[in-house]
Every structure is written in C-alpha cells, then in structure tokens.
C-alpha positions in Angstrom: 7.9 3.7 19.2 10.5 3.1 16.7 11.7 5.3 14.0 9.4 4.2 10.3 11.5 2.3 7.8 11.6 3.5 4.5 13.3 0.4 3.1 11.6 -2.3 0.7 11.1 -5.1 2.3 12.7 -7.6 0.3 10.8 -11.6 0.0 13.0 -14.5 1.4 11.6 -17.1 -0.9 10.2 -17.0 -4.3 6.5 -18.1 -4.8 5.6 -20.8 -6.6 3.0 -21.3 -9.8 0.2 -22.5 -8.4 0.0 -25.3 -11.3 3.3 -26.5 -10.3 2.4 -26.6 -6.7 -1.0 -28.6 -7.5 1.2 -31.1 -9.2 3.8 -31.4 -6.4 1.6 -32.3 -4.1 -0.6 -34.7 -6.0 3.2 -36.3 -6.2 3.7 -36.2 -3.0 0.3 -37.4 -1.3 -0.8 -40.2 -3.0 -1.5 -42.2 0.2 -3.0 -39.4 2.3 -6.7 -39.3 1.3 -6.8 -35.9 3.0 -4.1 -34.5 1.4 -5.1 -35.6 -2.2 -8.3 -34.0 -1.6 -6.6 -30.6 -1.0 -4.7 -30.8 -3.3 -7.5 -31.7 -6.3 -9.2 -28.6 -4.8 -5.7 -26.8 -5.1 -5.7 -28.0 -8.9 -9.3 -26.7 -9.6 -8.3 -23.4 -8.2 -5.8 -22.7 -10.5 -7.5 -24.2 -13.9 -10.5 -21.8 -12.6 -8.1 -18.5 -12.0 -6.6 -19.9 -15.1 -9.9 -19.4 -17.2 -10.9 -16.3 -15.6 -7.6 -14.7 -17.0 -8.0 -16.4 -20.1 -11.7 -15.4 -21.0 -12.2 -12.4 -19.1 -9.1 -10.5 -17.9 -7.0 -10.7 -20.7 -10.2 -9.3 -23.2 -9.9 -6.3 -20.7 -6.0 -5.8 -20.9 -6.2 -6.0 -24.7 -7.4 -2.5 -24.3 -4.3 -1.6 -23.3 -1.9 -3.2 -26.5 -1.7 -0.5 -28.0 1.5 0.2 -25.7 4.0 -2.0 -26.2 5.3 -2.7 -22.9 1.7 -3.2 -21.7 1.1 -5.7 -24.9 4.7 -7.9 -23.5 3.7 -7.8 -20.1 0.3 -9.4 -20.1 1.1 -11.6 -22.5 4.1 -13.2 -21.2 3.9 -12.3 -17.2 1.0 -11.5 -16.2 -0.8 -15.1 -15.5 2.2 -16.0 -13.6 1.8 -12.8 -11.6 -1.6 -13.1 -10.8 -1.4 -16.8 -10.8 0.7 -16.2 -7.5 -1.4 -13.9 -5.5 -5.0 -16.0 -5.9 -2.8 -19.5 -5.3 -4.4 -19.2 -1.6 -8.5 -18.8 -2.7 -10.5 -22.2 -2.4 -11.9 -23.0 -5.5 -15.1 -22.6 -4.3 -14.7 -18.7 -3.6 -13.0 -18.0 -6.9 -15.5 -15.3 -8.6 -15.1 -13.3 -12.0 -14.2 -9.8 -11.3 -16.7 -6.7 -11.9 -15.6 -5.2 -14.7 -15.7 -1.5 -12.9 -13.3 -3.0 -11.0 -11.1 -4.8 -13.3 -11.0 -2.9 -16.3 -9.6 0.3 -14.6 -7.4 -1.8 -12.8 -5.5 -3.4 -15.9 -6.1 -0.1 -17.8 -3.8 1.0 -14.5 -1.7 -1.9 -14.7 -0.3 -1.6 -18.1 0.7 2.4 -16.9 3.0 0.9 -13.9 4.0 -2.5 -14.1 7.4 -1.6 -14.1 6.8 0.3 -10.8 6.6 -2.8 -8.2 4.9 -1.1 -4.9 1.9 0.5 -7.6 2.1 -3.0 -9.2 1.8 -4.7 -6.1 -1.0 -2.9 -5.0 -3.3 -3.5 -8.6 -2.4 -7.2 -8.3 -3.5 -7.8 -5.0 -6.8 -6.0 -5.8 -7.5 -8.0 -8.6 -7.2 -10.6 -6.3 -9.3 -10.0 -3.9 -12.3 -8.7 -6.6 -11.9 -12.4 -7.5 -12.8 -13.8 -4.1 -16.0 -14.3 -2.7 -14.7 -13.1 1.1 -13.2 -9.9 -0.1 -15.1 -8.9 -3.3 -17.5 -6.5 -1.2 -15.1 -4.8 0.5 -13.2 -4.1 -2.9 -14.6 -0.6 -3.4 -13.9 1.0 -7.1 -13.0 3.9 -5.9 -9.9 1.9 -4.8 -8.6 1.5 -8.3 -8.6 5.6 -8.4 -6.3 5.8 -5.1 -4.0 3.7 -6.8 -3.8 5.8 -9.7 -3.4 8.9 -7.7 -0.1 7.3 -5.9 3.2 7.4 -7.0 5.6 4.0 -6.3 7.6 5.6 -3.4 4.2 7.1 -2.2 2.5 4.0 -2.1 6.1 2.6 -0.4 5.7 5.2 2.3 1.9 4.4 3.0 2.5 1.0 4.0 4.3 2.3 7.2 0.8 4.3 8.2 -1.9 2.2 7.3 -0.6 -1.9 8.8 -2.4 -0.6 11.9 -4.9 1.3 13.8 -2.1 3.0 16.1 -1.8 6.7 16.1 2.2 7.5 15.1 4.0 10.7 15.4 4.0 13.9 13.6 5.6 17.1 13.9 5.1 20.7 12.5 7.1 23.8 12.9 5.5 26.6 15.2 6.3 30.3 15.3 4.5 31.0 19.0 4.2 34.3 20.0 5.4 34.7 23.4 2.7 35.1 26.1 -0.1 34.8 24.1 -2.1 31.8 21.4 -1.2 33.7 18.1 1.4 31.2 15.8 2.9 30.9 12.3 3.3 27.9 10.9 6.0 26.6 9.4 7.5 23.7 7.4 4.4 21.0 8.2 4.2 17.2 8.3 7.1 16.3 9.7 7.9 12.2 10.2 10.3 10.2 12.1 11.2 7.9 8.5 14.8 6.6 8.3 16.9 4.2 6.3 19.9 2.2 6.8 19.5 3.8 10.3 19.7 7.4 8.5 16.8 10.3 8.4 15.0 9.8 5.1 14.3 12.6 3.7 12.1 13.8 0.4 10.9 17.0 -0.4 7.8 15.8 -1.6 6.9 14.0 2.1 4.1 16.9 3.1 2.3 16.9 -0.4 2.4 12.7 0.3 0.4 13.1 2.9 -2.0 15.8 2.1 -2.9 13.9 -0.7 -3.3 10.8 1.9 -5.6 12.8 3.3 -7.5 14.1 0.5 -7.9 10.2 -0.4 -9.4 9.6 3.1 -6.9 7.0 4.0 -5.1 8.8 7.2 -6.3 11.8 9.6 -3.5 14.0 11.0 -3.8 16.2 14.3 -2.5 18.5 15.7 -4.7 19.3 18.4 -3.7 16.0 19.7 -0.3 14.2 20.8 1.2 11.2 21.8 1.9 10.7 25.7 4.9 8.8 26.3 6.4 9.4 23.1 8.5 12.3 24.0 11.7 10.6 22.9 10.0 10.5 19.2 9.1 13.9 19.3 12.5 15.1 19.9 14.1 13.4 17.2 12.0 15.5 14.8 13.7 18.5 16.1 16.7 16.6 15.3 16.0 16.5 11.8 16.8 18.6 8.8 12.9 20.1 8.4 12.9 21.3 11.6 16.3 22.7 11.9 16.8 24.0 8.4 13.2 26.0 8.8 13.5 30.1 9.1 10.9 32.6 8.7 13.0 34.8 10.5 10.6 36.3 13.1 13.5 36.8 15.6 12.8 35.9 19.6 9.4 37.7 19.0 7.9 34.4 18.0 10.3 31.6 18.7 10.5 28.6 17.0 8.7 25.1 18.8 8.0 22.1 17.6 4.0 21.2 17.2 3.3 18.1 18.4 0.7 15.8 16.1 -0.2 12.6 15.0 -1.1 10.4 12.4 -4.0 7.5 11.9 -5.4 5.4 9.0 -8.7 5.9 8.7 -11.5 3.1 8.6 -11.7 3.4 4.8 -7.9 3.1 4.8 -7.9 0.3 6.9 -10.2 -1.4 4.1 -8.4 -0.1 1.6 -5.2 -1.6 3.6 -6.6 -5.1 3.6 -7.6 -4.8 -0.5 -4.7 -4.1 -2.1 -2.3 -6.0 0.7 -0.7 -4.3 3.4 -2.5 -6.0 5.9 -4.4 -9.1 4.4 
C-alpha cells in the first residue's frame, strides 16, 4: 500500500457554465438529430437549476446577508458555482431541495466559502439534494458533519473514505515484558506524506476521533493488516513514534501497535453525497 497524500489535488481543466455549454452544442449539432436533442435537454437543465437558485436557494442564502462576504458571494458566484456541479443532472431528475437540507447548508456556506475543501463538500451536497437519484441518500445530518470539519480535516478525510479498504494505523505501546499489561502512548498514528515528506499536524489524533465520533471511519486495534509490514514500519520511522517517551525504562519497552482504519457504511454514503466518490 502506498504512503496517503496529503496534497490538493489540483483540476486540469476549468469547467464550463452549463448555459454556455448548452449553447455550444446547439452550435455545433445542428445536423445530428440526436445530438440536438441532448443538447435541448442540456438547455432545460440549466434554465431549471437556474430557477431553482433563483426562487428557492437564493431566499434561503438571504438569511445569511447580514455578512458581507456571504451577501458578495451568493450574489455574484454562487450560480456559477453551483451551476457547475448540477451541469451533469437530466432535466428530468432536477428536484427542489428540502429546505432541512438546504437551508443549513447555505447558512454553512456563507461561514466557509473561502475554505475550498468545506466549500466543496456543501456544493456537492446541494447538488445531489437536487437530484432525484441521490436526494434520499442526502441525510441532514450530513450538513452537521460538515460543520463539525475543519478545511484541512475535510482534506485529510478524502484519503479514508474513496474506498472500502482497511488502511494502516499505528499507536505507541508500553508492553510490559512477559505479561498482557500496556501503556499507551501517543495514538493514531498515519502513514500521510507530501512532496514525498512525512506530514505531520498535531491535531491528526483529535481528526480522527472526531471522524469517529461522526460515524464515518472505525479504527482497530485488535486487528492488523497482513502483508503490510513494510507500512507498518514506516510509522516507527516517523516523528510520533520516535519522539514519544513516558520514560518507563526497559521495564515496559516501547512497540509499535499495529491497527487499522475503515470508512464506515454511513461514511461511504456520506462519501458519495458530498463528492469524494460520486
């Protein structure tokens, strides 16, 4: 298994406003009967998502004027924004959001626009509220997750919820010798690197108690990864397990506890809402 990136993954093209796109098309496929037809379908899409902002999202973010940022930002980018992730719903699928869902999320929205991972997240839940496929599965209590992240946070949650496969995890272990009884140390310890470097941020363990407080990941340390052994020893490599020192002397030396890590089914769903996976 490969180290986890902490790097932003950076977009190789820009997207495109869906009206433009419509109109492009129409340009382009004035002999192709199918092609017209997708793209008149394209073209109701967006005057539909363009209405839906209109009458009943921006009413809902008009809560939120009375910060100023919040006021400038769904006023002069948020259409666009949102504009670009619903491009892809047919028109027939296209659905006004629940207002337990969107409210919260704009009143979100206008806290941490600036913060593009936490934006991200809010815009791609909007989204898929507003689509007939995925508007079950968008559960309000997602709104609150989002709210209880912070930007790197949500950054760092991408790496452990794009799949069902267990990853590593390390603790430090004070094991008395010759018998069961242990200390624990510094706990939560990942394999994260970027630029090829060890990642580090105090804040890491308290990340990911509070992913499991959310219900998004399980960790275990009862359990470990066969075949991984190669992982595990990097951990002992790194600064959280070398710098750690309750100074117990050789009656209770220092081991690494070997653990690992899962998304949960709700943060698989949770994963495919807000756009890590879908």
């Amino acid at each position: 298994m490969s180290d986890e990136k902490a790097e932003n993954p950076q977009s190789a093209q820009p997207l495109t406003v869906t009206a433009q796109v419509a109109k492009d098309l129409m340009e382009l496929a004035k002999n192709d009967e199918n092609t017209v037809t997708a793209s008149k379908n394209f073209g109701e899409s967006a005057v539909i998502i363009s209405k839906t902002v209109k009458n009943c999202l921006l009413p809902l973010a008009a809560v939120n004027y009375g910060i100023d940022k919040a006021k400038a930002y769904f006023e002069k980018a948020f259409k666009k924004d949102l504009e670009e992730k619903t491009q892809s719903i047919p028109a027939e699928n296209i659905v006004e959001p629940k207002a337990s869902i969107a409210g919260p999320a704009l009143q979100g929205l206008a806290f941490c626009h600036e913060e593009v991972n936490l934006k991200e997240m809010y815009l791609n839940l909007i989204s898929s509220s507003m689509n007939s496929d995925t508007a079950e599965d968008t559960h309000p209590a997602f709104v609150e997750i989002i709210k209880q992240l912070t930007n790197l946070e949500a950054h760092l949650l991408k790496l452990y919820l794009t799949n069902n496969a267990p990853k590593c995890i390390g603790r430090v272990v004070y094991q008395k010798q010759g018998t069961l009884s242990y200390i624990a140390g510094y706990t939560h310890i990942l394999p994260i690197t970027s630029n090829n470097k060890p990642f580090y941020n105090k804040n890491i363990p308290s990340y990911i108690e509070n992913w499991i407080r959310l219900g998004l990941v399980e960790v275990k340390y009862d359990l470990h990864l066969d075949g991984q052994e190669q992982v595990y020893d990097t951990l002992k490599e790194r600064d959280e397990y070398l710098k750690d020192d309750l100074g117990y002397g050789t009656d209770y030396p220092k081991n690494l506890g070997k653990g690992l890590i899962k998304r949960t089914p709700f943060g698989a769903q949770f994963a495919a809402v807000v756009g890590i996976t879908n």
